[in-house]
C-alpha positions as CSV (number, residue, x, y, z in Angstrom):
1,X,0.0,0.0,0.0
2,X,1.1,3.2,-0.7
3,X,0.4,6.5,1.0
4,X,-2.3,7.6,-1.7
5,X,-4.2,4.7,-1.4
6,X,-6.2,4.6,1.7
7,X,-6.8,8.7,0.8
8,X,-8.6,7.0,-2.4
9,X,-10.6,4.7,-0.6
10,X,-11.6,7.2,1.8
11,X,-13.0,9.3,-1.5
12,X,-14.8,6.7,-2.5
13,X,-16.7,5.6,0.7
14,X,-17.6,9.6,1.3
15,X,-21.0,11.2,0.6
16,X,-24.0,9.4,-0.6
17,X,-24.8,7.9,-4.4
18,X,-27.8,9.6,-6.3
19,X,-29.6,6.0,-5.2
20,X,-29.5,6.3,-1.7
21,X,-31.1,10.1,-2.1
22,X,-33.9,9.2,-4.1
23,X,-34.4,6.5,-1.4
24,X,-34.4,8.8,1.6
25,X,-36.7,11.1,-0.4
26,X,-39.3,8.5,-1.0
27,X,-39.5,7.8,2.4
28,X,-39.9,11.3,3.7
29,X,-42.9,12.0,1.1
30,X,-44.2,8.4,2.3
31,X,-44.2,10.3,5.7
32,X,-45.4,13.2,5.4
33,X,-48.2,11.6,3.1
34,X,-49.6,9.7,5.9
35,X,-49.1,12.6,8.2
36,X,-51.1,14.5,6.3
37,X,-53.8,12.1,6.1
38,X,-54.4,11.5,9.7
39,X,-53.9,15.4,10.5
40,X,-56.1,17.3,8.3
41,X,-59.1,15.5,9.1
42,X,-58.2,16.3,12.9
43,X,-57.6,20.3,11.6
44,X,-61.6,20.1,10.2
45,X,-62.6,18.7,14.0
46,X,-61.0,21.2,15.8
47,X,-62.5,24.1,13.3
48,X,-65.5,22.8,13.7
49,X,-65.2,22.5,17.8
50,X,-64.2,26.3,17.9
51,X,-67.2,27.8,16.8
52,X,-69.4,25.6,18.8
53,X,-67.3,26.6,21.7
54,X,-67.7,30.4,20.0
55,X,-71.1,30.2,19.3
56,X,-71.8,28.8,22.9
57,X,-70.2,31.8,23.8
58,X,-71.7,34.1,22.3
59,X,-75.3,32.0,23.0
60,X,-74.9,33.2,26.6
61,X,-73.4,36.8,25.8
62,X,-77.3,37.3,24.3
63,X,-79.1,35.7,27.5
64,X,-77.3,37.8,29.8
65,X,-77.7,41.0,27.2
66,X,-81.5,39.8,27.4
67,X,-81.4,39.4,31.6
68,X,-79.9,42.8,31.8
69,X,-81.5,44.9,29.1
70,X,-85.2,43.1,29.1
71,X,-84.8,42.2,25.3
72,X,-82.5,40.8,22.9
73,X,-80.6,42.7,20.3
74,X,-82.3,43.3,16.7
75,X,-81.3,42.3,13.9
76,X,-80.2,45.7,13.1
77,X,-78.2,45.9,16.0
78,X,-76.6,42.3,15.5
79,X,-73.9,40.9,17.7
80,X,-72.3,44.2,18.1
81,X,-74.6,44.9,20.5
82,X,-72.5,42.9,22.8
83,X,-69.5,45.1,22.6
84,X,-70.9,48.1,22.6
85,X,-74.2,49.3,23.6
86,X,-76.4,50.6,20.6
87,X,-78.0,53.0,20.0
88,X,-82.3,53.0,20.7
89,X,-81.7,51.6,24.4
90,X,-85.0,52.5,26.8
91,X,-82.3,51.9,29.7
92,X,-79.1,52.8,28.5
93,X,-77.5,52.8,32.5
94,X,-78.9,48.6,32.6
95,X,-76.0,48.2,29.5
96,X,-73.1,46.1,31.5
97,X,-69.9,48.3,31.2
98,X,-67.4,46.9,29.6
99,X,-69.9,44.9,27.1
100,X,-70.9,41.6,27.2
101,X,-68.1,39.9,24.9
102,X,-64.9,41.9,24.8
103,X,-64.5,41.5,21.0
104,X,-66.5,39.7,18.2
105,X,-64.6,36.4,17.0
106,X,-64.4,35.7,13.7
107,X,-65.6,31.8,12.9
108,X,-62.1,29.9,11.7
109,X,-62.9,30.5,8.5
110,X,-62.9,34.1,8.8
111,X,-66.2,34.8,8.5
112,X,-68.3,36.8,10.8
113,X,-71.0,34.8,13.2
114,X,-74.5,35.7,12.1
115,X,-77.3,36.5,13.9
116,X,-81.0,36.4,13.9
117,X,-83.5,37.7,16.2
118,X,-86.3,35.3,14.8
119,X,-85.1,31.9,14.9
120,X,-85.4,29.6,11.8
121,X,-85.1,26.4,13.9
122,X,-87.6,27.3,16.7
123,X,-85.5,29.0,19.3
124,X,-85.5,32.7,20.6
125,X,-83.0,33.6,18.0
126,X,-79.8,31.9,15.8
127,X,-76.0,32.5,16.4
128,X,-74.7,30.3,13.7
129,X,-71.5,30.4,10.9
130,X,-71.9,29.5,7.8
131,X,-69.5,27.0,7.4
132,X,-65.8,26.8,5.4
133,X,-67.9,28.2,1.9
134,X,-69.5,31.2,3.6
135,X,-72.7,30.5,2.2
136,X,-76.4,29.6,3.9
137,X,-76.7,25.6,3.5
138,X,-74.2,23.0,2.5
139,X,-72.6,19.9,3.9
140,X,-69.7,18.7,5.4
141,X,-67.3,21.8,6.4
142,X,-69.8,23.9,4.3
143,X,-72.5,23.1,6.3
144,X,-73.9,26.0,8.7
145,X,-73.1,25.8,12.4
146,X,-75.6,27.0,15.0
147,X,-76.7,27.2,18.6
148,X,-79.8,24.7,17.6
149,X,-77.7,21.7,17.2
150,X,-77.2,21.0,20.5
């Protein structure tokens, strides 16, 4: 052996062949493939868990609106009724400083909760999103959320 030899075996053994990349590669997408499959269905729960827990929220902002100011918001005054008091109150001093919610949440699709004084689905009134499409109706993560389901 001379002295350039083991410096040309230690070439060859260094770094990876373009086989054993493509390997690795394949594997990673094979991961994050099944990652993704067992994750974004968990993503849809979890949007669809917030604005029950937001609409649940904003459910008993109304009641206690209603307890303190002997009537629920109109529909022209909406939800921002709870943040600020509107305009029209017979009792403006019964209004709870501070508001009832400190800020309107959006529904995690960016939409704004809606409200309606007469209820379509036989309650007082509806606090309800309209789903991942932003329109009345539709199914799956289209389909409108509201304090009547439970």
């Amino acid at each position: 052996m001379t002295k350039t030899e083991p410096r040309t075996r230690r070439r060859k053994r260094a770094g990876f062949t373009l086989v054993e990349l493509m390997v690795v590669i394949v594997i990673i997408g094979l991961l994050a493939t099944v990652v993704a499959i067992n994750v974004l269905p968990s993503q849809d729960r979890a949007m669809v868990g917030k604005a029950q827990a937001d609409i649940s929220v904003l459910e008993q902002a109304i009641e206690t609106y209603r307890l303190d100011n002997l009537n629920f918001p109109t529909d022209q005054q909406g939800l921002q009724a709870l943040v600020a008091p509107p305009a029209g109150l017979t009792q403006p001093e019964r209004y709870r400083e501070g508001g009832y919610v400190r800020r309107l949440p959006e529904d995690p699709w960016g939409n704004a909760y809606q409200y309606r004084r007469q209820s379509a689905h036989g309650g007082q009134f509806d606090v309800f999103s309209l789903g991942a499409d932003g329109k009345e109706g539709g199914e799956g993560n289209d389909a409108d959320l509201g304090n009547w389901q439970g």
